[in-house]
Rosetta silent file (secondary structure, phi, psi, omega in degrees, C-alpha in Angstrom):
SEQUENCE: XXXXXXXXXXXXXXXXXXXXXXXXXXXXXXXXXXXXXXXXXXXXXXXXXXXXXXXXXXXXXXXXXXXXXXXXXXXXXXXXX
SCORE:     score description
SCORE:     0.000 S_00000001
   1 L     0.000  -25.142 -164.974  154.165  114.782 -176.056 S_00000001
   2 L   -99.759    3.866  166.109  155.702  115.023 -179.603 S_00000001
   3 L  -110.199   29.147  141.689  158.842  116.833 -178.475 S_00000001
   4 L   -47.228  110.827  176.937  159.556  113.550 -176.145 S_00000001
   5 L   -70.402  162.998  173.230  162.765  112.175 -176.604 S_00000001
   6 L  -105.566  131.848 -158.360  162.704  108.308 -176.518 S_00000001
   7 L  -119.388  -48.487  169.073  165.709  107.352 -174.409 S_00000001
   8 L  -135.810 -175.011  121.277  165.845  103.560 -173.456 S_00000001
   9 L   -99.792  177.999  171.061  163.446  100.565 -173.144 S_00000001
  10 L  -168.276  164.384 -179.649  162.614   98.098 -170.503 S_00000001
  11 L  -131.094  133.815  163.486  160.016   95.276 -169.950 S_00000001
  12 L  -125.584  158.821  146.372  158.655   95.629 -166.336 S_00000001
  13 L   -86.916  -57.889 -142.827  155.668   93.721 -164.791 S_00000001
  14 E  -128.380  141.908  175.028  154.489   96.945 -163.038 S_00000001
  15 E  -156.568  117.599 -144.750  154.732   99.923 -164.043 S_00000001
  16 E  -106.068  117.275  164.640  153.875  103.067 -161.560 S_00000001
  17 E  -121.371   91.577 -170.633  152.928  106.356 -162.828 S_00000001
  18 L   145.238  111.881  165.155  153.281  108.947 -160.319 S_00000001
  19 L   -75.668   27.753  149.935  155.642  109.566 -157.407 S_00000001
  20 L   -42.531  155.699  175.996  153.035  110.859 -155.064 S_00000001
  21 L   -55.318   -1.610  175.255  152.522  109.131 -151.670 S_00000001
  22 L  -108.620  -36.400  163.251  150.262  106.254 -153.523 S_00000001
  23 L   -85.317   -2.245  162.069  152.565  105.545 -156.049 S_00000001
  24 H   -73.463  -25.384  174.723  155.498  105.378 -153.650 S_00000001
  25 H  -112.435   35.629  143.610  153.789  103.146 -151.358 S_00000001
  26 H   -98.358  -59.542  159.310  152.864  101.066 -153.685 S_00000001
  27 H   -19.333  -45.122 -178.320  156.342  100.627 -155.124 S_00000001
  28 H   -47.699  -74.725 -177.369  157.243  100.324 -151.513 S_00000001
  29 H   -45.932  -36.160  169.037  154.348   97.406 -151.321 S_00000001
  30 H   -83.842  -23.965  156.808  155.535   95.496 -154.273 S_00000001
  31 H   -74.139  -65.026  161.555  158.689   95.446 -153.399 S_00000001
  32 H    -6.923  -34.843  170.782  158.069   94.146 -150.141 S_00000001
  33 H   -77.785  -20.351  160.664  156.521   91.369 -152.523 S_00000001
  34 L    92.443   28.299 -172.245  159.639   90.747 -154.344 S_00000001
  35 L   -97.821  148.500 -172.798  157.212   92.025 -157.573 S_00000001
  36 L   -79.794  135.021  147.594  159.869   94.444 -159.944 S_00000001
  37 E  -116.130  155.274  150.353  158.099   97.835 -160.752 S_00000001
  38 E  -110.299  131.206  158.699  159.521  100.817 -161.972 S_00000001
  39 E  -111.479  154.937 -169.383  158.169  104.039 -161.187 S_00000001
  40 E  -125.441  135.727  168.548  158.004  107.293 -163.425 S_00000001
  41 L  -144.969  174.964  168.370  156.751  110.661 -162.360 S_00000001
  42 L   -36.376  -81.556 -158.851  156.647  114.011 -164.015 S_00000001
  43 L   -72.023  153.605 -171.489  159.059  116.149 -161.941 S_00000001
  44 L  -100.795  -25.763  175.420  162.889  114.858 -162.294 S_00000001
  45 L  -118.664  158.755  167.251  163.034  115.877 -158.403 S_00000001
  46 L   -81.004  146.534  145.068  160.945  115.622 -155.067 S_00000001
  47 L     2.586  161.174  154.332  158.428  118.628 -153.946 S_00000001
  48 L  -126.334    4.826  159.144  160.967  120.581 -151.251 S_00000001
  49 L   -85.322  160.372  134.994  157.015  121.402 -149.773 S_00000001
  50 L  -111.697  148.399 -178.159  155.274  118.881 -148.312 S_00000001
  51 L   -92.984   19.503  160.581  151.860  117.968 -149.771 S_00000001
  52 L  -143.643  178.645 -171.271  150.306  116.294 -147.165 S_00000001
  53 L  -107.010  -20.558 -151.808  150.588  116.608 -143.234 S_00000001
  54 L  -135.047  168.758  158.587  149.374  113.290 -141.758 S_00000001
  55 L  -121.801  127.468  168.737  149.085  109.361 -142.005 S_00000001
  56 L   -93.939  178.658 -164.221  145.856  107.833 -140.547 S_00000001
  57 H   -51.439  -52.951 -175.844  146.118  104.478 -138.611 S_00000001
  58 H   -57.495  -33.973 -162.868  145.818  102.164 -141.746 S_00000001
  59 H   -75.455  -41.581  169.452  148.820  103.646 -143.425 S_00000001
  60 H   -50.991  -50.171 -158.120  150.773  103.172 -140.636 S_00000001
  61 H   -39.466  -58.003 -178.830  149.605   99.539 -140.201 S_00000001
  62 H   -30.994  -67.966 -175.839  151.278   99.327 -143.578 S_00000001
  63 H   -59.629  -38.378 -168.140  154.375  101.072 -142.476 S_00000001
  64 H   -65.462  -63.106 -157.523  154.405   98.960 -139.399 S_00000001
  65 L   -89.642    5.825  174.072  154.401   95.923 -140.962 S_00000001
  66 L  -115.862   19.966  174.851  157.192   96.834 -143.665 S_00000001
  67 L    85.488   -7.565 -151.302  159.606   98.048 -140.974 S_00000001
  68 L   -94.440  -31.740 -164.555  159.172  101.926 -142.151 S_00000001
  69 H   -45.840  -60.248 -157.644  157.162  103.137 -138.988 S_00000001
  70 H   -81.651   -7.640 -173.084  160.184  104.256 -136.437 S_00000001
  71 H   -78.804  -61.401 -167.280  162.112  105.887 -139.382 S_00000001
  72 H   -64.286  -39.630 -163.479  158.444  107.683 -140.197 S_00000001
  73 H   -88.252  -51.103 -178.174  157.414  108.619 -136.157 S_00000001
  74 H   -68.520  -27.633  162.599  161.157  110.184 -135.770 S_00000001
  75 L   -78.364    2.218  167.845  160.327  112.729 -138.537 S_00000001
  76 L  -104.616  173.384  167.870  157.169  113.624 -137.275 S_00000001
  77 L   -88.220  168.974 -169.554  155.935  115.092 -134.372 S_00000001
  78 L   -52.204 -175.538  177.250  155.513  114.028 -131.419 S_00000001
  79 L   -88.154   -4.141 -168.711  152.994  111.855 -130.340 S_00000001
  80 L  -107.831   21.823  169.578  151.499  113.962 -127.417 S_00000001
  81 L   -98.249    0.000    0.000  151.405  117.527 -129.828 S_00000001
């Protein structure tokens, strides 16, 4: 921590630490809300693995109801594999 440069500031209301799949869909969810957040993660880039395989039902609902679902269903597989 003590060779951290300090680079800007900002005033946020929310402010999301981790780009993982909870803090991205929570950014996701607060925007949807019209609340500002910024998120910060570690890594300067995304994973080129992925670390998880699946969505259960709920997550979709989520996805569903923020328009993200047919964009999310065409990168997966199908629904009958």
């Amino acid at each position: 921590m003590k060779n951290m440069k300090r680079t800007s500031e900002r005033r946020t209301p929310v402010l999301i630490v981790g780009g993982g799949p909870v803090g991205i869909s929570l950014a996701m969810e607060l925007a949807w809300w019209n609340v500002e957040s910024v998120l910060v993660n570690e890594r300067p880039t995304t994973s080129l693995h992925p670390k998880g395989s699946t969505l259960n039902s709920r997550t979709m609902e989520h996805m569903r109801r923020m328009g993200l679902a047919p964009a999310i269903r065409k990168t997966g597989l199908p629904l009958d594999h």
